[in-house]
FIKOLMAR-803803 format. One record per atom (N, C-alpha, C, O): atom name; z negated, x, y. Coordinates in nm, 3 decimals, m for minus. Example, Ala and Ser with C-alpha at 12.3 -4.5 7.8 and 13.67 -1.06 7.14 Angstrom:
2
{node N,{m0.780,1.319,m0.569}} {node CA,{m0.780,1.230,m0.450}} {node C,{m0.780,1.320,m0.330}} {node O,{m0.846,1.424,m0.332}} {node N,{m0.708,1.285,m0.225}} {node CA,{m0.714,1.367,m0.106}} {node C,{m0.787,1.290,0.003}} {node O,{m0.804,1.341,0.114}} 
end
This chain:
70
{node N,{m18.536,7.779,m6.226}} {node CA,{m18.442,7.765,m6.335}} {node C,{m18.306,7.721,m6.277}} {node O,{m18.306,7.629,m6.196}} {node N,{m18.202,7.776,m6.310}} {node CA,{m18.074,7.741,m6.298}} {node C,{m17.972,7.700,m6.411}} {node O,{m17.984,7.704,m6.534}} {node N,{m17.914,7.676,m6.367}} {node CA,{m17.792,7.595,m6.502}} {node C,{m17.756,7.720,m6.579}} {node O,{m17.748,7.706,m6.701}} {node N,{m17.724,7.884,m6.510}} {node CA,{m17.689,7.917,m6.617}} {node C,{m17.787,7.981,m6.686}} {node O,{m17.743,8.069,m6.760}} {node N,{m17.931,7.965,m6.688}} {node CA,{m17.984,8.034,m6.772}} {node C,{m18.068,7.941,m6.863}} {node O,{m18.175,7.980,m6.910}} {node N,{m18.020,7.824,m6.886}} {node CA,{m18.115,7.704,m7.007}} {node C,{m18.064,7.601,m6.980}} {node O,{m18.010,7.553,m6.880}} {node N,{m18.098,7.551,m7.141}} {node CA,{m18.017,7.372,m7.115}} {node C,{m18.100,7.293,m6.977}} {node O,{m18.210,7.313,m6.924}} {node N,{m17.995,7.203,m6.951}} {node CA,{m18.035,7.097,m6.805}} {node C,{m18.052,7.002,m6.879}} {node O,{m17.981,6.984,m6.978}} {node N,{m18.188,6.891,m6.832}} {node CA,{m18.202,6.751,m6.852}} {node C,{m18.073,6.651,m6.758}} {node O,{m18.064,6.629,m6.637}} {node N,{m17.965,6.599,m6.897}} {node CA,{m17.881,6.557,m6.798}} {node C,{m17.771,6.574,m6.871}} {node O,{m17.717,6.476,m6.921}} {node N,{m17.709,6.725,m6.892}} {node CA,{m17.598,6.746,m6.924}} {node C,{m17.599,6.782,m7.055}} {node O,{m17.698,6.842,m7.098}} {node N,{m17.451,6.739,m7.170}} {node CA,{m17.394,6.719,m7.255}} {node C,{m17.305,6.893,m7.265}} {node O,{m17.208,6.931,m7.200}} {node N,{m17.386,6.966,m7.372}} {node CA,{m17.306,7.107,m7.428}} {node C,{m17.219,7.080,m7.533}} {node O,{m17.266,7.049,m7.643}} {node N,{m17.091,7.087,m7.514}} {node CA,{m16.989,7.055,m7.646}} {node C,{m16.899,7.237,m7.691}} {node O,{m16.871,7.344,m7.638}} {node N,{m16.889,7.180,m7.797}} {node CA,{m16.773,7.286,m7.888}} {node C,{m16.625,7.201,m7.847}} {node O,{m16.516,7.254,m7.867}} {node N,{m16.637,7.069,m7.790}} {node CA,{m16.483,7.008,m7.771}} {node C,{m16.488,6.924,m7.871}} {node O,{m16.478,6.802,m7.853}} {node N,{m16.505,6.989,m8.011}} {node CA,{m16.462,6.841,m8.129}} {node C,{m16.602,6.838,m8.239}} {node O,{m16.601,6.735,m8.308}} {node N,{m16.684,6.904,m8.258}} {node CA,{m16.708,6.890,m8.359}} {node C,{m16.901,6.924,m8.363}} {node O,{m16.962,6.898,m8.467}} {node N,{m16.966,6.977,m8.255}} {node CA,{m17.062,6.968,m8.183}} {node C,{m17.107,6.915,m8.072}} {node O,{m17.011,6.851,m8.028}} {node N,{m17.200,6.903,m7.995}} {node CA,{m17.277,6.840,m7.871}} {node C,{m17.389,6.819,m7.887}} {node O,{m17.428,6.742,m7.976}} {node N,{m17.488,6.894,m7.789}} {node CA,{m17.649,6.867,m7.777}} {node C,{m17.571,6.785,m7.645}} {node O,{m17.453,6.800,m7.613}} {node N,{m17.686,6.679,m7.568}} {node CA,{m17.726,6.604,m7.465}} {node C,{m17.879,6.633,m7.476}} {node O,{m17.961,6.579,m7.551}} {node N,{m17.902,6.749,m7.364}} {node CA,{m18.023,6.752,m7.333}} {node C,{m18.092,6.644,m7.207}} {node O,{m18.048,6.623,m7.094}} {node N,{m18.239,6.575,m7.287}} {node CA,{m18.276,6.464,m7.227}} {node C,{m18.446,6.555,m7.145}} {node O,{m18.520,6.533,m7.050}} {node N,{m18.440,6.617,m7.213}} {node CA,{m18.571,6.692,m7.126}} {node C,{m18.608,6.870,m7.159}} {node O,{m18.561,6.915,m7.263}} {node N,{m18.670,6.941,m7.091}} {node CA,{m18.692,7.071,m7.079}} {node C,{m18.866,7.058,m7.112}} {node O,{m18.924,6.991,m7.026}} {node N,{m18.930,7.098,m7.192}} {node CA,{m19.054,7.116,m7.185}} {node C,{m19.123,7.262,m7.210}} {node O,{m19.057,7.350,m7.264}} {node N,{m19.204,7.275,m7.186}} {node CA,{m19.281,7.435,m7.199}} {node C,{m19.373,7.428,m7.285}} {node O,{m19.418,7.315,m7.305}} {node N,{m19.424,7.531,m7.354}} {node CA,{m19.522,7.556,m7.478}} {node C,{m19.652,7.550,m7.415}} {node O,{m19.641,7.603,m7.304}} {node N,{m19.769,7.509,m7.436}} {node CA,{m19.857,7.511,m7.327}} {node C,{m19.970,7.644,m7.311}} {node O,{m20.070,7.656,m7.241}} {node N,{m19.891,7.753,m7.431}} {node CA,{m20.062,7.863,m7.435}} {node C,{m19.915,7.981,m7.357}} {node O,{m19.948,8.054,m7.263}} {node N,{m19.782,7.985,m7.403}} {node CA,{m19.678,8.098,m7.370}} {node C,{m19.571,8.015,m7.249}} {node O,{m19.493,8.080,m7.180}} {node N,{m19.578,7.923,m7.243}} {node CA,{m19.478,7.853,m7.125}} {node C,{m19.362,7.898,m7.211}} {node O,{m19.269,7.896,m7.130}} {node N,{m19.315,7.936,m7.324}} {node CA,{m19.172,7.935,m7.341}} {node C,{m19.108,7.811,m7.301}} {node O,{m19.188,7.734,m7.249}} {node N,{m18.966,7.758,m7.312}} {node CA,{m18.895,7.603,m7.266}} {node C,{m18.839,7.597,m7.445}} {node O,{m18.831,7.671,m7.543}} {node N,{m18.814,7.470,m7.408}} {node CA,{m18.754,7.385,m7.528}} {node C,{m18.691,7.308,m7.460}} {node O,{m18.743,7.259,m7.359}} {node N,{m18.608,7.288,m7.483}} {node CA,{m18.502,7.168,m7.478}} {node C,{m18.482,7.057,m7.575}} {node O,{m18.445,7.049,m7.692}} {node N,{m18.517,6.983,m7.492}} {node CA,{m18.532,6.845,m7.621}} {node C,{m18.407,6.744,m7.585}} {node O,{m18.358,6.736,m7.472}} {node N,{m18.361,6.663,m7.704}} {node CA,{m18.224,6.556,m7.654}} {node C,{m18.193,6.522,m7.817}} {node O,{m18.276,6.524,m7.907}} {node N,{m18.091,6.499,m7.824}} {node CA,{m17.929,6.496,m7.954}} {node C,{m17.847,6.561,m7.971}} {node O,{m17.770,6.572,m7.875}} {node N,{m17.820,6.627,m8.073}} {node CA,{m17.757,6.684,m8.148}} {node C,{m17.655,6.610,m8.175}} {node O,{m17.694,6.494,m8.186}} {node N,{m17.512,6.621,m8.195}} {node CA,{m17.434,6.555,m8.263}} {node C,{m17.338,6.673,m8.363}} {node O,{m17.265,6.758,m8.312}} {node N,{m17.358,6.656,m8.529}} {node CA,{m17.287,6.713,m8.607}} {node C,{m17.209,6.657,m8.713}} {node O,{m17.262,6.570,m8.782}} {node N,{m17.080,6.697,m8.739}} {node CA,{m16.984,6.606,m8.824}} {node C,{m17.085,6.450,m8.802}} {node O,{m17.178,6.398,m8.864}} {node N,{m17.003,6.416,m8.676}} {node CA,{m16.981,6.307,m8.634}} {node C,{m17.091,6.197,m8.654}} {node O,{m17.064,6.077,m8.661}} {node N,{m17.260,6.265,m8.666}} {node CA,{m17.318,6.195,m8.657}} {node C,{m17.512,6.278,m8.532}} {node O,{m17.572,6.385,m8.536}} {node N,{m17.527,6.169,m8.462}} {node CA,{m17.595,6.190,m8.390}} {node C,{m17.755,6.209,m8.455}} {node O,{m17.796,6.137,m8.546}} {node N,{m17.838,6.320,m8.391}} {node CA,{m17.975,6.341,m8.441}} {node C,{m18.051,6.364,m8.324}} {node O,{m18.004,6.392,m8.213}} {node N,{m18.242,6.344,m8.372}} {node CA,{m18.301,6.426,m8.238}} {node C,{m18.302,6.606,m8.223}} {node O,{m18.276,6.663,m8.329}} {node N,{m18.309,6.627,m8.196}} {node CA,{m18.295,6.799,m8.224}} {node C,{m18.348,6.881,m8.068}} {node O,{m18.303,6.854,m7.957}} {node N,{m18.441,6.969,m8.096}} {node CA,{m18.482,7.044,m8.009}} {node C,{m18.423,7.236,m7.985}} {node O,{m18.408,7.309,m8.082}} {node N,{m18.407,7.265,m7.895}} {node CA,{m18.311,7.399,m7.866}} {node C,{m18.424,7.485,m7.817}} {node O,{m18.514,7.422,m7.762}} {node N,{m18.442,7.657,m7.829}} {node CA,{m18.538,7.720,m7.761}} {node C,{m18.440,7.808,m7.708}} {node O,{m18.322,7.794,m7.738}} {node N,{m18.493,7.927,m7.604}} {node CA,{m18.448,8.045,m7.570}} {node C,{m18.348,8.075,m7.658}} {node O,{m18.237,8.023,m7.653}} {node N,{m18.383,8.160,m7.743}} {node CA,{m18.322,8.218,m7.865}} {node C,{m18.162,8.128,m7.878}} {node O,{m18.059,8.188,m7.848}} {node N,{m18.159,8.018,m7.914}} {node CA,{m18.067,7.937,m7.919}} {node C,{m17.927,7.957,m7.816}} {node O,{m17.811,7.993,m7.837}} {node N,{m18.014,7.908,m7.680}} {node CA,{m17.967,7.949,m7.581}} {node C,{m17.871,8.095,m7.527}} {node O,{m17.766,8.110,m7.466}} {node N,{m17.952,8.166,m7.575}} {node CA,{m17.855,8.317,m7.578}} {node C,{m17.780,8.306,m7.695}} {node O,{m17.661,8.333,m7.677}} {node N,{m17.810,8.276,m7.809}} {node CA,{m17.688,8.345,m7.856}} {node C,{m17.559,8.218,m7.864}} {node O,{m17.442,8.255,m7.875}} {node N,{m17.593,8.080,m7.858}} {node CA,{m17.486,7.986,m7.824}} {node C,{m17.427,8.000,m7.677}} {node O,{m17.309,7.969,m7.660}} {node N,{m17.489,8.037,m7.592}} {node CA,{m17.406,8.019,m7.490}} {node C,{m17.270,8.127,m7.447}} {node O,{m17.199,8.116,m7.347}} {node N,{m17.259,8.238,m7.559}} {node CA,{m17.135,8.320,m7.552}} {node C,{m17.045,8.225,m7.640}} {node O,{m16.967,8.280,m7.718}} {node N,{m17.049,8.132,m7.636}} {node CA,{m16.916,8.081,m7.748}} {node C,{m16.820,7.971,m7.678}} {node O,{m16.732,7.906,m7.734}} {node N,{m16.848,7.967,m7.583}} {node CA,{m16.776,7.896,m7.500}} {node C,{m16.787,7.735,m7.476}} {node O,{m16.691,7.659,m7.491}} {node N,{m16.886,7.704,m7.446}} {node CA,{m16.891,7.563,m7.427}} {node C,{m16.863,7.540,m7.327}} {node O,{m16.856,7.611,m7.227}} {node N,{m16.829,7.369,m7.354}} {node CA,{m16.772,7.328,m7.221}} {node C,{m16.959,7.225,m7.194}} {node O,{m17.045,7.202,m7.279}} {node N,{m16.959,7.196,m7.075}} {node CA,{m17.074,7.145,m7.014}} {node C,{m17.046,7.007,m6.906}} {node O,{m16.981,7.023,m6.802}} {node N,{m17.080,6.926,m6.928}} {node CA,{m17.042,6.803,m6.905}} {node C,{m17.192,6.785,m6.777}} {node O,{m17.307,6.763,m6.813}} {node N,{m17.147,6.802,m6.632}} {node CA,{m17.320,6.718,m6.620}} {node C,{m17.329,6.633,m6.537}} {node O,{m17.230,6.639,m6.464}} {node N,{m17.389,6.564,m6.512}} {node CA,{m17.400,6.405,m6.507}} {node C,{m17.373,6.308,m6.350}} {node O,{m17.382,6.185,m6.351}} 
end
């Protein structure tokens, strides 16, 4: 796995003002091995737990985030 193909345990994905996951761990499905990304969410200015899959991943990562990592 590399940084650009799934969230990292570690680094902070922002929109700049008004989104941010902080992914705190990567886990796999245990019968398909898909990944999940597990961490916080932050939306209108308030923080949640929130988990990210594949799917997520492709189609957020054309929008330009900036990536903060640690």
């Amino acid at each position: 796995m590399t940084d650009d193909d799934f969230f990292q345990p570690g680094h902070t994905y922002s929109d700049g003002d008004l989104w941010a996951f902080r992914c705190d761990m990567v886990t796999t499905h245990p019968e398909d091995g898909e990944r999940t990304a597990l961490g916080w969410r932050r939306c209108n200015g308030q923080w949640d737990p929130y988990a990210y899959g594949p799917n997520d991943w492709e189609i957020s990562s054309v929008v330009g985030w900036s990536v903060e990592k640690p």
